[in-house]
Biopython code that builds the backbone (N, CA, C, O; Angstrom):
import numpy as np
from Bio.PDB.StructureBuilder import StructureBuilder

atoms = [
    (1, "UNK", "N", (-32.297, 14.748, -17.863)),
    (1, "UNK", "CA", (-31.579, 14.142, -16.745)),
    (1, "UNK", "C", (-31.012, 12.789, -17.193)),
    (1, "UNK", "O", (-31.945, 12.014, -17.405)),
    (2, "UNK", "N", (-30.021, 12.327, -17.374)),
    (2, "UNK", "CA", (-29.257, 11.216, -17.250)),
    (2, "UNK", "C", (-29.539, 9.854, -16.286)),
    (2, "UNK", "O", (-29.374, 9.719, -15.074)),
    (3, "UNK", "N", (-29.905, 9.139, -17.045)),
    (3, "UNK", "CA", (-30.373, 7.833, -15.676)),
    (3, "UNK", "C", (-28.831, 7.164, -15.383)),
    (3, "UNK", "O", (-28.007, 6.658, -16.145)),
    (4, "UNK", "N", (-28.837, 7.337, -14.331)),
    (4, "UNK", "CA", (-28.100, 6.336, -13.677)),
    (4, "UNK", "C", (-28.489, 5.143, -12.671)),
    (4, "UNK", "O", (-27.813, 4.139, -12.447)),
    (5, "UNK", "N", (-29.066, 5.300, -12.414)),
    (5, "UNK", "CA", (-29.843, 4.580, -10.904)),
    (5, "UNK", "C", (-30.507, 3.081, -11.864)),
    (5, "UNK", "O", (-31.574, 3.237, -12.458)),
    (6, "UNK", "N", (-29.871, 1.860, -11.929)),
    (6, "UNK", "CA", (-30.857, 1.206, -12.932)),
    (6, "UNK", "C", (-29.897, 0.544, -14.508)),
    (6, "UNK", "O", (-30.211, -0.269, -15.377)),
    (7, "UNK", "N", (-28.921, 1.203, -14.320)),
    (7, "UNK", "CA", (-28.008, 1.228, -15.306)),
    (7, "UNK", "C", (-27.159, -0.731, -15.272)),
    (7, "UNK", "O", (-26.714, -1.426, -14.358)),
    (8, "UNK", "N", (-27.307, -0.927, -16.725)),
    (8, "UNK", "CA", (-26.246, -1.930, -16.481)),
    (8, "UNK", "C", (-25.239, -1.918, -17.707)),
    (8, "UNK", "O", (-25.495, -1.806, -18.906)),
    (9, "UNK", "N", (-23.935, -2.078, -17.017)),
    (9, "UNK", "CA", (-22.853, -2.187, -17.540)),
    (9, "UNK", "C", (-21.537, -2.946, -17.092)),
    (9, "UNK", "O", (-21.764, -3.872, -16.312)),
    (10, "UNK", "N", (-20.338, -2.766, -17.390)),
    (10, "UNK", "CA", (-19.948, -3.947, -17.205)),
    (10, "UNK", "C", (-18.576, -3.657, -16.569)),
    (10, "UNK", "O", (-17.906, -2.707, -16.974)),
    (11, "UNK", "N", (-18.135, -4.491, -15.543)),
    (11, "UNK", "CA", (-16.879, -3.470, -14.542)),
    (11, "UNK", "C", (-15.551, -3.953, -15.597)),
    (11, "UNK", "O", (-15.710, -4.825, -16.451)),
    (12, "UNK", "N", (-14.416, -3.336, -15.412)),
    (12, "UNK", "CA", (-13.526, -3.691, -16.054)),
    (12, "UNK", "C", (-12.299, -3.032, -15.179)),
    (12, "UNK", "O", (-11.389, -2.341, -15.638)),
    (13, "UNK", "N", (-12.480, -3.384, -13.918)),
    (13, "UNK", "CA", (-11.639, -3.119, -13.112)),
    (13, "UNK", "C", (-10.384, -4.010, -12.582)),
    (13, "UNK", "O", (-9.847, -4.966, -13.141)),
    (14, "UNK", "N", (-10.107, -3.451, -11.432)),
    (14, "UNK", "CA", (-8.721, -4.595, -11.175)),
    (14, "UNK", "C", (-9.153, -4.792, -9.474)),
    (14, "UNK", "O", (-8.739, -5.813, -8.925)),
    (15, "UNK", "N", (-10.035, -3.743, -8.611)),
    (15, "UNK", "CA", (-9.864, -3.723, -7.294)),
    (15, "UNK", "C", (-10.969, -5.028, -6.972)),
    (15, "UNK", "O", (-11.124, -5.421, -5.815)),
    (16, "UNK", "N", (-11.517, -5.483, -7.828)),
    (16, "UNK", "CA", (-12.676, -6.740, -7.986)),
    (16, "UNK", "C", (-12.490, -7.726, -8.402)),
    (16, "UNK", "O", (-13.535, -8.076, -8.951)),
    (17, "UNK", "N", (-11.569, -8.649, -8.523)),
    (17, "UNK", "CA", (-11.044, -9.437, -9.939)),
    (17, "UNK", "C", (-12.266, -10.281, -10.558)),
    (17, "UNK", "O", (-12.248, -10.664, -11.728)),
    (18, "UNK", "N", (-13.436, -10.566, -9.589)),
    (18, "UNK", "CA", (-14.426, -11.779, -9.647)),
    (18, "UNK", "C", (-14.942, -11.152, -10.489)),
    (18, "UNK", "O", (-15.347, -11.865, -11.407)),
    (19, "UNK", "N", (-15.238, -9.462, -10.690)),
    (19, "UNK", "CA", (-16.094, -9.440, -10.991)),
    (19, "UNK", "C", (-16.082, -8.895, -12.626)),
    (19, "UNK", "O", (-17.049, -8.959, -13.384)),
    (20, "UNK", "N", (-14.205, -8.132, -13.088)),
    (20, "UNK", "CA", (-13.618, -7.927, -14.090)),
    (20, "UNK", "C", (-14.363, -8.719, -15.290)),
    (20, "UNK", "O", (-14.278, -9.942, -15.172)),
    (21, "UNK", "N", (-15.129, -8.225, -16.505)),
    (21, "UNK", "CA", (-15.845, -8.319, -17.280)),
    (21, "UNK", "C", (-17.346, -8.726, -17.599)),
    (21, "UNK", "O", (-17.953, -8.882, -18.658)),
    (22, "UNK", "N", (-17.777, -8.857, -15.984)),
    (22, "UNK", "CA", (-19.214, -9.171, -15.962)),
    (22, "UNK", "C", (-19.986, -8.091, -16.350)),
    (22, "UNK", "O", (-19.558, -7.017, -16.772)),
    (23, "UNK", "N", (-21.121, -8.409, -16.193)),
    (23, "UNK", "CA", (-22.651, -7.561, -16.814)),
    (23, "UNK", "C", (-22.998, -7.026, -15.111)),
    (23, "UNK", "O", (-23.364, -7.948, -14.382)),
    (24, "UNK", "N", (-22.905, -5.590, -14.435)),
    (24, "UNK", "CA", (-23.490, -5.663, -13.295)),
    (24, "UNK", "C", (-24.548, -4.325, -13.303)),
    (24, "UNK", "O", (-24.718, -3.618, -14.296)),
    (25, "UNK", "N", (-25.155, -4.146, -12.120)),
    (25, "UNK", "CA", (-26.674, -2.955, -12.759)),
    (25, "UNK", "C", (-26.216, -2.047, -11.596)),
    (25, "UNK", "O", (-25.774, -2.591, -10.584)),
    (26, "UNK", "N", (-26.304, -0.459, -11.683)),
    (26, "UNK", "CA", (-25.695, 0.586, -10.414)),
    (26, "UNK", "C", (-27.332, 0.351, -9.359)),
    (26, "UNK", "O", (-28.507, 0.112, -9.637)),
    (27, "UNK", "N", (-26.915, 0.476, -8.688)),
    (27, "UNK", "CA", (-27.853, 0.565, -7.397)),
    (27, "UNK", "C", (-27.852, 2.097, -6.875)),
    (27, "UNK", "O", (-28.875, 2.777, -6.948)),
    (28, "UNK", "N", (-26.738, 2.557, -6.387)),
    (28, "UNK", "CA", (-26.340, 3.574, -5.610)),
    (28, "UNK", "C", (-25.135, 4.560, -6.188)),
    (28, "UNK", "O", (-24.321, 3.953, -6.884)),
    (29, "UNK", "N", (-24.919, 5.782, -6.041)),
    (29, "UNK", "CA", (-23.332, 6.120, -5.559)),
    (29, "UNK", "C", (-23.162, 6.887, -4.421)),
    (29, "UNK", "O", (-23.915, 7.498, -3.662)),
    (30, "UNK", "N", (-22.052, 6.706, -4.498)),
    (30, "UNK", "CA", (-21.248, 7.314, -3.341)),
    (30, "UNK", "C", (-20.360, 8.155, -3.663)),
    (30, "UNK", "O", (-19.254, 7.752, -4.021)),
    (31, "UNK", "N", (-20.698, 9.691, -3.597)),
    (31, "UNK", "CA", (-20.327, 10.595, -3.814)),
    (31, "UNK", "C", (-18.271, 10.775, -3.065)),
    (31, "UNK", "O", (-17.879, 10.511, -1.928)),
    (32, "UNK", "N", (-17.637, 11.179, -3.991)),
    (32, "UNK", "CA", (-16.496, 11.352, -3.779)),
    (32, "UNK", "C", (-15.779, 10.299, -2.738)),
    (32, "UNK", "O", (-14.762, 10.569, -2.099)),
    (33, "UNK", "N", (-16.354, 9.288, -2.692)),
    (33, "UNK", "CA", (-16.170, 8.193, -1.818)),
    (33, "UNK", "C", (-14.430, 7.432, -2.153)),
    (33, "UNK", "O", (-13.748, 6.806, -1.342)),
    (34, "UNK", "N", (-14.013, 7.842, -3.932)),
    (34, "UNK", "CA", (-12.777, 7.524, -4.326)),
    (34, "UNK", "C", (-11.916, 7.998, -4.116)),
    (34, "UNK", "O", (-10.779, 7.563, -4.299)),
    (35, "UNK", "N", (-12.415, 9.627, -3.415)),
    (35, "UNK", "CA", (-10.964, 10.322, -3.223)),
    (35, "UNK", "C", (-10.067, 9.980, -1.984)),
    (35, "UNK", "O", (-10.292, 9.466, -0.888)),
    (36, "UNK", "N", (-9.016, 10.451, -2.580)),
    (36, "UNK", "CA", (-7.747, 10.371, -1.600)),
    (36, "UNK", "C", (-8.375, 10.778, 0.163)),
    (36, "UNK", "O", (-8.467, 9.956, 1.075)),
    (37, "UNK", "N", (-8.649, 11.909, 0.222)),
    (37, "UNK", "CA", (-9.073, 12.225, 1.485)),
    (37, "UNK", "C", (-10.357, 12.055, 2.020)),
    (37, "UNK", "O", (-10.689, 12.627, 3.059)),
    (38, "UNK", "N", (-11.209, 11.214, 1.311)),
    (38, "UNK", "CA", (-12.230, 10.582, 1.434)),
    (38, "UNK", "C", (-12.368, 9.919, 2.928)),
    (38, "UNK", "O", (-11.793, 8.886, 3.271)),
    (39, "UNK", "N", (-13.626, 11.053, 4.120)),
    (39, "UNK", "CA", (-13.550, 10.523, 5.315)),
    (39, "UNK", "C", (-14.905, 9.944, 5.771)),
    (39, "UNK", "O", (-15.772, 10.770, 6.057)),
    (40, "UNK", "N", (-15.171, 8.769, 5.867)),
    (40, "UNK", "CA", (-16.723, 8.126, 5.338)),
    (40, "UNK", "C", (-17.336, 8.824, 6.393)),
    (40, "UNK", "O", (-18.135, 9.692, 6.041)),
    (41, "UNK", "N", (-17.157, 8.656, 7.647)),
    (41, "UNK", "CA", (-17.857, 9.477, 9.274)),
    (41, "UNK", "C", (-17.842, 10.834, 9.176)),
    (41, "UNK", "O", (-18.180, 11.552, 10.117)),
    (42, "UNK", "N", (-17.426, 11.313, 7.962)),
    (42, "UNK", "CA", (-18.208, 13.193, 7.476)),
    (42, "UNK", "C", (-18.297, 13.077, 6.268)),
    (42, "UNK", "O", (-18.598, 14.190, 5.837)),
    (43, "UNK", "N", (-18.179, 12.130, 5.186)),
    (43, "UNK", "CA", (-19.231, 12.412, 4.051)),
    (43, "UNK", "C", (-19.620, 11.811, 3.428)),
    (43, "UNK", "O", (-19.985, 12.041, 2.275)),
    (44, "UNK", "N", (-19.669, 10.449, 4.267)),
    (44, "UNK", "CA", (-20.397, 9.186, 3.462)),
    (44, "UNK", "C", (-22.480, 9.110, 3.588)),
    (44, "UNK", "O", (-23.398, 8.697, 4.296)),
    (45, "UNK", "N", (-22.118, 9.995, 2.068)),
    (45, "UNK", "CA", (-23.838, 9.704, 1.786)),
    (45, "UNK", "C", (-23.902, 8.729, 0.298)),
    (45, "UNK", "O", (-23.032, 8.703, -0.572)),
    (46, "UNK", "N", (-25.096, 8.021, 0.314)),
    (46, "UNK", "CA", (-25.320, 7.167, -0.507)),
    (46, "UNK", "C", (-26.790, 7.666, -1.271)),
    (46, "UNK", "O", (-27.956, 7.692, -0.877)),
    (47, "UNK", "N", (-26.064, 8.079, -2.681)),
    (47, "UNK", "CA", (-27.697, 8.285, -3.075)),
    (47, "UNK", "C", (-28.153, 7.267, -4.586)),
    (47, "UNK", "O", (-27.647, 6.648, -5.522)),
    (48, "UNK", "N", (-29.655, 7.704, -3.898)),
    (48, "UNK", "CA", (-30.292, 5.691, -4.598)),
    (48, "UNK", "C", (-31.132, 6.426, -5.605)),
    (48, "UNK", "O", (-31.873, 5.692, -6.260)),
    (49, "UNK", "N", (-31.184, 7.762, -5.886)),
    (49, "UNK", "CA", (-32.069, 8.511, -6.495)),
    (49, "UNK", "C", (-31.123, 9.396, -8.091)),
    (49, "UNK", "O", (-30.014, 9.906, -7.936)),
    (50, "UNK", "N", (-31.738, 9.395, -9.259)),
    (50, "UNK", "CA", (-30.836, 9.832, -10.076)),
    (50, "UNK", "C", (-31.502, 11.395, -10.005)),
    (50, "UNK", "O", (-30.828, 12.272, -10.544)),
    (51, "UNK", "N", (-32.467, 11.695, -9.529)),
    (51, "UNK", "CA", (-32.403, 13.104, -9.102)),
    (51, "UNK", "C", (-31.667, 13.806, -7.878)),
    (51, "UNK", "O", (-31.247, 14.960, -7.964)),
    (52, "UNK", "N", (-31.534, 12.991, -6.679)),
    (52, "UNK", "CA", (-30.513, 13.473, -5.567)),
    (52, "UNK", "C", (-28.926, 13.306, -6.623)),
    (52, "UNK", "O", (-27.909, 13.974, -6.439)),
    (53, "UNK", "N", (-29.075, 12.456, -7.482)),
    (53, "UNK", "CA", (-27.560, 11.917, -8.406)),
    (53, "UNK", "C", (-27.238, 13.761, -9.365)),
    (53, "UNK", "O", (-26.141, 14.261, -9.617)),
    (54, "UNK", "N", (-28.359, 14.224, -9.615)),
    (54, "UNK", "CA", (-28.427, 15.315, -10.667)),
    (54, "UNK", "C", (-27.973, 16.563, -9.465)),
    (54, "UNK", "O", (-27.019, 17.279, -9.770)),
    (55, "UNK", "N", (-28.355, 16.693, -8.725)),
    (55, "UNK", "CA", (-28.458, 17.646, -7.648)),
    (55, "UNK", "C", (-27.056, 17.801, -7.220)),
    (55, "UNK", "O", (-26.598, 18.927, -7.026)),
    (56, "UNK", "N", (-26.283, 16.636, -7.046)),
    (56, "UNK", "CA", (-24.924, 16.314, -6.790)),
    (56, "UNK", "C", (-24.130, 16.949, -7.702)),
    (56, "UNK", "O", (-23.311, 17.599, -7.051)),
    (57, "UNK", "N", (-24.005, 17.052, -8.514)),
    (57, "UNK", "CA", (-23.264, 17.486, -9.914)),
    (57, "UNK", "C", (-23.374, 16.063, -10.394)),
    (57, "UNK", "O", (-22.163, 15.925, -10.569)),
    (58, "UNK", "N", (-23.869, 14.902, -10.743)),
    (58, "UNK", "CA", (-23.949, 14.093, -11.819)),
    (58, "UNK", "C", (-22.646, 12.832, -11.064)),
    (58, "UNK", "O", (-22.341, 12.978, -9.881)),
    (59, "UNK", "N", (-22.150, 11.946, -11.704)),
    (59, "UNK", "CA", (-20.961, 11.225, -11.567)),
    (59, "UNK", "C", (-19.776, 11.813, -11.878)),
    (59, "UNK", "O", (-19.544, 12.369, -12.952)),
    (60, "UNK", "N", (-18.592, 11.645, -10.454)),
    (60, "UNK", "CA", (-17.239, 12.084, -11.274)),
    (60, "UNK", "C", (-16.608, 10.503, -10.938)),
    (60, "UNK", "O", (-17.009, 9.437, -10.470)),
    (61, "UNK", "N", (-15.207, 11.165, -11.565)),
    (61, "UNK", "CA", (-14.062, 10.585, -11.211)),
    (61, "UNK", "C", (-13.758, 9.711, -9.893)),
    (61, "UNK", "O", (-13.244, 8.600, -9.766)),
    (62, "UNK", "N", (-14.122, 10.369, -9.228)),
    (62, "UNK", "CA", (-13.797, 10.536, -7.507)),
    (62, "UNK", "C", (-14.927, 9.846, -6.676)),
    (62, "UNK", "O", (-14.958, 9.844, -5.446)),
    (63, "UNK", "N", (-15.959, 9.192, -7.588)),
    (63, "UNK", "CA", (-17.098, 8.705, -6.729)),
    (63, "UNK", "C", (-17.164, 6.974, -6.956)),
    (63, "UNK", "O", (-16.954, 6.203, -7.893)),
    (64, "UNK", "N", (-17.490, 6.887, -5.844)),
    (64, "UNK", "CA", (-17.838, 4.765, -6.351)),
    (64, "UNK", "C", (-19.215, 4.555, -6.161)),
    (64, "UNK", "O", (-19.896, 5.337, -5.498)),
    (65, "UNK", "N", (-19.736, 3.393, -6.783)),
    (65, "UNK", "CA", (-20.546, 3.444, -7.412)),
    (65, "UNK", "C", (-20.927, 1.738, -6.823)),
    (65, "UNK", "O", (-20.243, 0.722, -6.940)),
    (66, "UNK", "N", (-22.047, 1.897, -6.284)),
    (66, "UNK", "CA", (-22.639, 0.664, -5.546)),
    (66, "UNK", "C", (-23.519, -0.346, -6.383)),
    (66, "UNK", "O", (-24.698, -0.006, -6.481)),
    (67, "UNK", "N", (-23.054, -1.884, -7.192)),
    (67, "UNK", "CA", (-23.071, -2.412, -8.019)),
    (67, "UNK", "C", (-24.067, -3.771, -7.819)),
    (67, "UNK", "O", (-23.666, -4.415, -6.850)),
    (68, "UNK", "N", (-24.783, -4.144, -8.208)),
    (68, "UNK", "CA", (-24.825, -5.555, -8.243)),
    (68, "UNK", "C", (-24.485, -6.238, -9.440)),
    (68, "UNK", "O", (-24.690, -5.806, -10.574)),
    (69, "UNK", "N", (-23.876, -7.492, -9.096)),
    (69, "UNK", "CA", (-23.229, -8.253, -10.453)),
    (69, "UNK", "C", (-24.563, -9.366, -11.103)),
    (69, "UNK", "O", (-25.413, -9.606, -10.244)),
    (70, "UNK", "N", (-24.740, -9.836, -12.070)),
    (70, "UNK", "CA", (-26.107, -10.472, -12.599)),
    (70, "UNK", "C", (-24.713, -12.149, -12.448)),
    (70, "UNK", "O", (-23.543, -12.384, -12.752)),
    (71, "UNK", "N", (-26.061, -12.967, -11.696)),
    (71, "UNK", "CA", (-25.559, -14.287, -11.683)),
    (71, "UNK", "C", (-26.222, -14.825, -12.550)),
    (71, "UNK", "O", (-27.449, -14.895, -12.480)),
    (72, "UNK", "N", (-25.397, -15.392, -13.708)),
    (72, "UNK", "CA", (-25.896, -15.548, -15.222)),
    (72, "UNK", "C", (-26.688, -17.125, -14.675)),
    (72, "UNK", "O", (-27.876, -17.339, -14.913)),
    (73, "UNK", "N", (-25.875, -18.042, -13.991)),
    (73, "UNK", "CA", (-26.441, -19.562, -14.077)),
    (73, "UNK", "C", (-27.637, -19.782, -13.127)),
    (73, "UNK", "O", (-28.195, -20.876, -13.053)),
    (74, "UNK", "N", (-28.121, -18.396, -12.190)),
    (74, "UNK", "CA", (-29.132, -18.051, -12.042)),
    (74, "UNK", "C", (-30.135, -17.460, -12.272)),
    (74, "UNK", "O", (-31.294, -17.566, -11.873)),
    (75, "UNK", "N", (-29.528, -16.693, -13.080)),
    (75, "UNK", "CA", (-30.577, -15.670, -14.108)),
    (75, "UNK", "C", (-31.345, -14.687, -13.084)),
    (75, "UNK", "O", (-32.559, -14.662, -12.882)),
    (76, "UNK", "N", (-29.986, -13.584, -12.264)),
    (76, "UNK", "CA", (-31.013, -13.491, -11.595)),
    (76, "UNK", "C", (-29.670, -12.194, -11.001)),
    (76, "UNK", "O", (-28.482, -12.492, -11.125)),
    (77, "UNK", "N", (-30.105, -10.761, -10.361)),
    (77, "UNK", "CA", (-28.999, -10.309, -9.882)),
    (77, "UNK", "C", (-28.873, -10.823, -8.665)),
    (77, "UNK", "O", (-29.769, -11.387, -8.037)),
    (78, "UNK", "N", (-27.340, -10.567, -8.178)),
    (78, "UNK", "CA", (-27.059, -11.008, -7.146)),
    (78, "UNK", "C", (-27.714, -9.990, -5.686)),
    (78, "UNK", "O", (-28.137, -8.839, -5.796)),
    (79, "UNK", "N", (-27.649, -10.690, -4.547)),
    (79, "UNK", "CA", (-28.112, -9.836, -3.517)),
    (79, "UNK", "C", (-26.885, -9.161, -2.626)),
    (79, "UNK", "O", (-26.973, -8.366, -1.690)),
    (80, "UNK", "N", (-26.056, -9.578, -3.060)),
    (80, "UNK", "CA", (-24.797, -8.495, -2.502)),
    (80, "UNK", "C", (-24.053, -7.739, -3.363)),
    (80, "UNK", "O", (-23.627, -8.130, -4.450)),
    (81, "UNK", "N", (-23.896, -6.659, -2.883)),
    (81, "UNK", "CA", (-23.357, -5.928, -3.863)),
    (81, "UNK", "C", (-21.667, -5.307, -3.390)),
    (81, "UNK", "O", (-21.171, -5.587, -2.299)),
    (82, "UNK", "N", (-21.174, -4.703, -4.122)),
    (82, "UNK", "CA", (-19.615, -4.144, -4.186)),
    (82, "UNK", "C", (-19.871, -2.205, -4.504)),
    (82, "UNK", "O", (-20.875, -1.579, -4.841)),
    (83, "UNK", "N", (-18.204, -1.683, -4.149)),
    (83, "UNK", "CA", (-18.470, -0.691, -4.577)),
    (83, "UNK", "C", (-17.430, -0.429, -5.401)),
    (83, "UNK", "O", (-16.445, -0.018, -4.788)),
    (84, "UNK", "N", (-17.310, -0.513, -6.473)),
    (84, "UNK", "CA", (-16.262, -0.110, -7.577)),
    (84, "UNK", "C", (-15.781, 1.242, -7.829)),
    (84, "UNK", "O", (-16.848, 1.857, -7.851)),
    (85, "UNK", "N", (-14.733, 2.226, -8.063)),
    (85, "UNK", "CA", (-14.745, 2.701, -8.681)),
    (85, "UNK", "C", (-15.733, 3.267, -9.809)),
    (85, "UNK", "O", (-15.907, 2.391, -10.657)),
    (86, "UNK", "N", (-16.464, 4.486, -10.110)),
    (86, "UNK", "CA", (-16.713, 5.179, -11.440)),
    (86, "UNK", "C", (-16.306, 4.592, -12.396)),
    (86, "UNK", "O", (-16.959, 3.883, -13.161)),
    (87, "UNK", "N", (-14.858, 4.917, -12.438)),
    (87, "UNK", "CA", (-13.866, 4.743, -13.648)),
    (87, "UNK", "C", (-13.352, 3.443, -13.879)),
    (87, "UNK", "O", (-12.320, 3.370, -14.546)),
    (88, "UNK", "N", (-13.902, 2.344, -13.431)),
    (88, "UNK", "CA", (-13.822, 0.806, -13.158)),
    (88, "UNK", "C", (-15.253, 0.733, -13.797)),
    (88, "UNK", "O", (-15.935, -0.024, -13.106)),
    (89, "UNK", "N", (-15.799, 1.118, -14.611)),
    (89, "UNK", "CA", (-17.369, 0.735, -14.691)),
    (89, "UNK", "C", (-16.991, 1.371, -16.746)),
    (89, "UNK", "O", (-16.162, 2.215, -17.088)),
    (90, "UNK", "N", (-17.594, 0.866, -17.326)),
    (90, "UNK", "CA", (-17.857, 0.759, -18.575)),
    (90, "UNK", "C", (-18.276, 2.363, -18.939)),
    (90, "UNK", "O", (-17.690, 3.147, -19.686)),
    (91, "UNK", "N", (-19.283, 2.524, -18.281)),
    (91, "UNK", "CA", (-20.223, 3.800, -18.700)),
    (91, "UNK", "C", (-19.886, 4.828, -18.320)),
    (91, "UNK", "O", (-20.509, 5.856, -18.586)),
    (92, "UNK", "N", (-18.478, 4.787, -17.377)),
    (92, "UNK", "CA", (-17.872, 5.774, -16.990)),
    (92, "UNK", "C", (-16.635, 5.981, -17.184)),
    (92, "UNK", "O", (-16.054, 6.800, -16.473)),
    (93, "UNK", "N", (-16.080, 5.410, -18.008)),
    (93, "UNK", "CA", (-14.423, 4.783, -18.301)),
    (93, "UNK", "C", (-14.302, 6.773, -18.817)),
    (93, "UNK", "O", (-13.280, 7.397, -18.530)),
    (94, "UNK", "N", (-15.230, 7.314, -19.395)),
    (94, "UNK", "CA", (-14.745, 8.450, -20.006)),
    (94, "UNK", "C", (-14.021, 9.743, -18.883)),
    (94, "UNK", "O", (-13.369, 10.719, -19.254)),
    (95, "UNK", "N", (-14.394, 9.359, -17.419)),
    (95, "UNK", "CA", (-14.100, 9.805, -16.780)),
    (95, "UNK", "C", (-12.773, 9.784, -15.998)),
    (95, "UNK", "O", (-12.422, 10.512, -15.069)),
    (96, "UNK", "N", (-12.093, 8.731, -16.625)),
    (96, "UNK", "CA", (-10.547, 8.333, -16.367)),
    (96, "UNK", "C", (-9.669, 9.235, -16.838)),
    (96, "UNK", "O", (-8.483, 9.292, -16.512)),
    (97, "UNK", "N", (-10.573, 10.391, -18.077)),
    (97, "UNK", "CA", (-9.372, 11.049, -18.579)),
    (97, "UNK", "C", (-9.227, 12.828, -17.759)),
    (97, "UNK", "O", (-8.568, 13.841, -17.994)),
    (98, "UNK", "N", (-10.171, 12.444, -16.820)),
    (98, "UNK", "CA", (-10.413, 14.103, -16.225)),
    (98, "UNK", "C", (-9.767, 14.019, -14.593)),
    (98, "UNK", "O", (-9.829, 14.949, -13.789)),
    (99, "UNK", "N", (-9.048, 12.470, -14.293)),
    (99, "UNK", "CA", (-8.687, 12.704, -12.782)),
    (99, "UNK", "C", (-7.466, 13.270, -12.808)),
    (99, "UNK", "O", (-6.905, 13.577, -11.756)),
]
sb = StructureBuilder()
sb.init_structure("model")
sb.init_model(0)
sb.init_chain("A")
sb.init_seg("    ")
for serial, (resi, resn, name, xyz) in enumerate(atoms, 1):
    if name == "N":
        sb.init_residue(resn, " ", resi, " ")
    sb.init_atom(name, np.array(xyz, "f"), 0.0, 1.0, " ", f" {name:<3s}", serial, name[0])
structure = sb.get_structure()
């Protein structure tokens, strides 16, 4: 099984600008939450588990991915988090080439 849940890597996105090259750790995803017809009040589930994550079919393209960013001059992650893009995330960039 693939860990995701725990993971840190680093966003390299554009929909975040603050957060474009930081170090941040996955918390959650959110299954197909990126797609186009993405309707949160019928299928916004959030899973915090990398076995509910396995059960899912794994990470795509199409899913965002619930982040915390590490506040370096605190040494410490942050307590709010963002939801990026998959394919905005380092460890998933490989998935940019299958949307």
């Amino acid at each position: 099984m693939t860990k995701t849940i725990g993971t840190i890597t680093t966003y390299d996105g554009d929909e975040h600008p603050y957060l474009r090259g930081h170090k941040v750790r996955i918390v959650a995803v959110l299954p197909c939450a990126a797609a186009p017809d993405f309707d949160p009040d019928r299928d916004g589930r959030v899973l915090r588990d990398d076995d509910e994550i396995a059960r899912a079919g794994g990470v795509t393209a199409d899913d965002r991915i619930e982040i915390q960013p590490w506040v370096e001059r605190e040494q410490r992650w942050s307590f709010v988090t963002s939801d990026p893009r998959a394919i905005d995330l380092a460890c998933f960039r490989h998935h940019l080439k299958t949307r």
